[in-house]
Structure formats: C-alpha cells, structure tokens
N, C-alpha and C positions, 0 to 999 in steps of 0.2 A: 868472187863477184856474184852479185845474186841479178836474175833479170823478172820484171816482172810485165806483161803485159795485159792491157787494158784496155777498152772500147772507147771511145769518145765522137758522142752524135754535135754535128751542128756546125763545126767546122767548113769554114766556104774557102778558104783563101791561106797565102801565107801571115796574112796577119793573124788569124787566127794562132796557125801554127806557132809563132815568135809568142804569142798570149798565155797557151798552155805549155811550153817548154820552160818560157821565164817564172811560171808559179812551179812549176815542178822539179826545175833545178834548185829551188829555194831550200827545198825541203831537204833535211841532213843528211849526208852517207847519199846523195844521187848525184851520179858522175857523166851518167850519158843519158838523152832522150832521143830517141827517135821515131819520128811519126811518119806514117803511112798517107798522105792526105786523100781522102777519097771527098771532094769537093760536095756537100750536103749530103753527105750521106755518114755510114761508119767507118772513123777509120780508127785503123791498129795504132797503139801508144805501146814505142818498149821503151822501159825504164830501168836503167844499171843502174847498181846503186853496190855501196860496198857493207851493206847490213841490208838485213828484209826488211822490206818496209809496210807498214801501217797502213792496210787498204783503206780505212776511212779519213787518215792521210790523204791518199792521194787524191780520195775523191775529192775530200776537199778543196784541194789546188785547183783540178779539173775545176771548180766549181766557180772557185774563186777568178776563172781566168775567164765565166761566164758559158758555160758550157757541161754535161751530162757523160761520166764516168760508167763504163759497168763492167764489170768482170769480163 
C-alpha cells in the first residue's frame, strides 16, 4: 500500500469533504481517503492507494471537486 498525503485549502463543511473524496476515489489504484476537516482553513488529505499515484493526478481531482491541492 502506498499513502500519500496532501493540503487542501477551502474546505468549510462535510459537503465539501463528500466533494473531494468522491473525485479522489475516482482516480485508479485509490482505496482509502481520509481527511482531516479543519473548517476554512488547511486540512490534511491521506490518500491509500494500491500503486503511487500522480501528484498532478491528484491535484487535479482536488481541483475538479472545486478546491486547492499542495503538497
């Protein structure tokens, strides 16, 4: 299992949260997400996945789910 974790600014609520899990379990070989919610502020994104995955991947997803990825 590989873990990878990530920033993500912008997040207020669990809708958010339900936003970037559902674009990020999209993505292939990712088996677990779990976030850290720090309500407008930064929170922790871990991401298991069973291959490493494609940081401009993820950010993608992050992006796509309307919200800011950073290492």
């Amino acid at each position: 299992m590989n873990s990878t974790t990530v920033t993500v600014s912008g997040m207020t609520c669990e809708h958010c949260v339900r936003a970037v899990t559902e674009e990020l379990t999209a993505l292939d070989d990712v088996t677990e997400v779990t976030i850290d919610l720090h309500a407008g502020g930064d929170s922790p994104v871990t991401i298991t996945s069973s291959a490493p995955l494609d940081p401009s991947a993820v950010r993608a997803a992050v992006e796509e789910a309307g919200y800011t990825a950073t290492a």
